[in-house]
N, C-alpha and C positions, 0 to 999 in steps of 0.2 A: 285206391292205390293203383301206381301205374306199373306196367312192366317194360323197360325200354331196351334196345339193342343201343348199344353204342360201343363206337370205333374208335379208338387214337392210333397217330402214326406222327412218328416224327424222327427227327437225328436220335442217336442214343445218346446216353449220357444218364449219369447214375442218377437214382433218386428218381425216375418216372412213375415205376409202380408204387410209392409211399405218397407223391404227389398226386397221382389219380385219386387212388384210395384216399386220400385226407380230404381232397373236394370231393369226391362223392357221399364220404363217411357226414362231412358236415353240412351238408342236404339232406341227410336222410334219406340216402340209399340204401340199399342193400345187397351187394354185393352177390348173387346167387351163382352163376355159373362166368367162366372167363377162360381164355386162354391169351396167353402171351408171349411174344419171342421177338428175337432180333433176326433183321433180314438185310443183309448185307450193309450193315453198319446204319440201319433205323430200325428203331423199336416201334412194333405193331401190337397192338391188344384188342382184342372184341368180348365184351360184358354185357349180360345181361344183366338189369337190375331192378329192384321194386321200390316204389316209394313216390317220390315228387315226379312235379311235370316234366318234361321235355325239355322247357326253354329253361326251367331254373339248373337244371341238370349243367343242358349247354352254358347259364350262365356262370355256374360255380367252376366248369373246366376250364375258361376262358383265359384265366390268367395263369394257368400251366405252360399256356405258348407252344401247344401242339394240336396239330387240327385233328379235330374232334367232329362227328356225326352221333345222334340219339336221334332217335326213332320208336313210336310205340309201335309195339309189339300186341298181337294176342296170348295171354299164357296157354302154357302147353296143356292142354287138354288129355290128361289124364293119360299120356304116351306111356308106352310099357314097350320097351325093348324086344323086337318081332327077329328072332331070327337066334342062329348060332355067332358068335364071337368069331373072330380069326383076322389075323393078321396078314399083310401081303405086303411084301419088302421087294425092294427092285435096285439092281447095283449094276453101274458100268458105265459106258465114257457116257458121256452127256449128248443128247441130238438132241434135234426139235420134235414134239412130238408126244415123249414117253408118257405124259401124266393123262393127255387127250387117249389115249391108243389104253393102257390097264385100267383108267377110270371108265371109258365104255365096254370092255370085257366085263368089270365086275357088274355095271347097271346091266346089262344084256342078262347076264347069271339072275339076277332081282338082287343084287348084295345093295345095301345101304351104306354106303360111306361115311362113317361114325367122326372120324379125326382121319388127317392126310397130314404130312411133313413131308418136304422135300429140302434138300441141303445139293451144294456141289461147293464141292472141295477139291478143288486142283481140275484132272481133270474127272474125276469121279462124281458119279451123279447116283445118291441116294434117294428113293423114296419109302416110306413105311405108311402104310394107314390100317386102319381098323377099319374093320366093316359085318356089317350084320346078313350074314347067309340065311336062304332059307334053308330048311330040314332037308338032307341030303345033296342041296348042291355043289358043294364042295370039289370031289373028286373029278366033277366035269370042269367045276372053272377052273381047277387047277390046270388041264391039260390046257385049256383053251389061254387060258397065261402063258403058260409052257411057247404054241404057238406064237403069241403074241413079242412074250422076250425074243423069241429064235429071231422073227421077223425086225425087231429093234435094235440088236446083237445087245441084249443086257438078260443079266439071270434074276428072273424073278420066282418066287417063293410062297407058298401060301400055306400055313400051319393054323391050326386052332388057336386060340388064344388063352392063355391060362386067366381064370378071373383073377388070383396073385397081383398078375401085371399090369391090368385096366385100371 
């Protein structure tokens, strides 16, 4: 059995996730982890999956008509989740910069960046991500965030994360 990463990206338009899913489901994939979204009017998805080779994979997406990458993978190796949960949101006008500038505060901290989202809406600029702290770092990347937003002019946030909401 394989485990492969694979990418689509294309225009939106309804029906993309029941069309992946059907060419994959009829290879004999397996559908294991994925996420998916729309990014300013094209839909993106990255899947992991198990089962067939590589090229029948690529060749069953083929006539969906969005490009596609599959890649083997090595399966994850008995990973266990190293860290505390929490969440770190960032809100205000949009620059260059902001994702570069709280994504290396959090790696300096040792967080592990579990999932990221970023949105800009008008001219507001959203980001949320999860990430895995170690045991008591917390209270210091918060400050050093703190820092970080003062210097971006954006307010950013960083709370534990309720397991509820992961």
């Amino acid at each position: 059995m394989h485990e492969l990463a694979i990418t689509v990206i294309g225009p939106d338009r309804t029906g993309i996730v029941a069309d992946v899913a059907e060419a994959l489901a009829g290879v004999g994939a397996n559908l294991t982890d994925s996420t998916m979204t729309r990014l300013r009017g094209h839909f993106a998805m990255t899947l992991i999956c198990n089962g067939p080779t590589a090229e029948e994979v690529e060749a069953a997406l083929r006539p969906v008509g969005l490009l596609a990458t599959v890649s083997r993978v090595e399966p994850e190796a008995g990973q266990v989740a190293n860290g505390e949960p929490y969440l770190v949101s960032v809100h205000g006008a949009d620059r260059l910069g902001i994702v570069a500038a709280v994504t290396r505060v959090v790696a300096a901290s040792g967080g592990n960046i579990t999932d990221l989202t970023t949105r800009l809406t008008g001219p507001l600029y959203v980001l949320v991500a999860e990430v895995d702290l170690p045991g008591g770092a917390a209270d210091e990347l918060a400050e050093r965030l703190a820092v970080a937003g003062a210097e971006l002019g954006v307010d950013v946030t960083l709370r534990r994360a309720e397991s509820e909401l992961l």
